[in-house]
N, C-alpha and C positions, 0 to 999 in steps of 0.2 A: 180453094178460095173462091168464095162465088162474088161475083160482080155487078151481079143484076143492081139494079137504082132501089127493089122491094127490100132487099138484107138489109143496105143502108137505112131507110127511111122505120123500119122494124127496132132500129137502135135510138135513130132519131126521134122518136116517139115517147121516151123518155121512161119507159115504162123497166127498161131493165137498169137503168141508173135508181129509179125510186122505190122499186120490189124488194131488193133483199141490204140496201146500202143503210150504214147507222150515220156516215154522215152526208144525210141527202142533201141538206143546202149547200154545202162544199163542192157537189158535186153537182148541182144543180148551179150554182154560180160559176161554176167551170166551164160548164157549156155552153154556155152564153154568151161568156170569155170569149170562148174560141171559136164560137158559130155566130160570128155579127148578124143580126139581122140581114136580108138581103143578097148576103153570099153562100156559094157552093148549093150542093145539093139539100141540105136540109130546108130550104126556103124555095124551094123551085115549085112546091104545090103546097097553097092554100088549106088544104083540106086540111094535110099534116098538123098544121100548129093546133088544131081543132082537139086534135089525139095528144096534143101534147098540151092543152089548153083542160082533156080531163084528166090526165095524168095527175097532174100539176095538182086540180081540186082532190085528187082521190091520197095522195100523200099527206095535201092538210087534213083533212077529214082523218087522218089515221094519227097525225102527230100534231096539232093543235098549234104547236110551237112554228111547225114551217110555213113561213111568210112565203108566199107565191102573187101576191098581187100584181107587184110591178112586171113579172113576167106573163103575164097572164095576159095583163093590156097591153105590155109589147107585144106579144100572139095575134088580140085582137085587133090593133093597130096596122100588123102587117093582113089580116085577114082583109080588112076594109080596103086596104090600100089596091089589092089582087084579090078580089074577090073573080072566081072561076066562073063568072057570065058564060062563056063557053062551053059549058060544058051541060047540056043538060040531063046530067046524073046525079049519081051520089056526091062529087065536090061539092057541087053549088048547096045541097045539101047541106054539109058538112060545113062548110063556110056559116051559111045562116046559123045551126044551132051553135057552131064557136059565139059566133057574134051575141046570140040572146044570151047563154049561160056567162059571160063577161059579161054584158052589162046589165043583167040583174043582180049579179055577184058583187061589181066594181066599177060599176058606170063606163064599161069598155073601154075607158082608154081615152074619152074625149073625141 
């Protein structure tokens, strides 16, 4: 069992929930369920939701029918909130493009 915070945040990324599942909204409503904004390690970096912000577009774009909005600007919501000012790398990076692709998509969140 590996323990590193990268295994985790590779799940959290959403990309193996919406690659091979038929029912992605269920499970994509599931997750959200159980990962409140804010708490544990799926929200400890900004950058993430960014990964999980094209996840998110790359499941509509394949199935037209899943609705991702509101998760989408709950992502960019918390993106804004903790944006990674610290860090000048790829986060702060990361941060911005979540930020443009939400609100050219969805007016970000407000």
């Amino acid at each position: 069992m590996n323990l590193d915070a990268r295994s985790v945040w590779e799940y959290e990324r959403l990309n193996f929930l919406l690659s091979k599942r038929k029912c992605k909204m269920l499970f994509v409503s599931l997750y959200y369920f159980f990962s409140p904004v804010g708490k544990g390690l799926t929200w400890s970096c900004s950058m993430e939701s960014t990964y999980r912000i094209y996840n998110l577009l790359f499941a509509n774009y394949i199935n037209t029918n899943f609705r991702v909005e509101k998760y989408i600007i709950k992502e960019a919501n918390f993106i804004k909130n903790n944006l990674e000012l610290h860090s000048n790398n790829n986060h702060i990076l990361f941060n911005y493009i979540g930020l443009v692709i939400s609100d050219e998509l969805y007016g970000g969140g407000g």
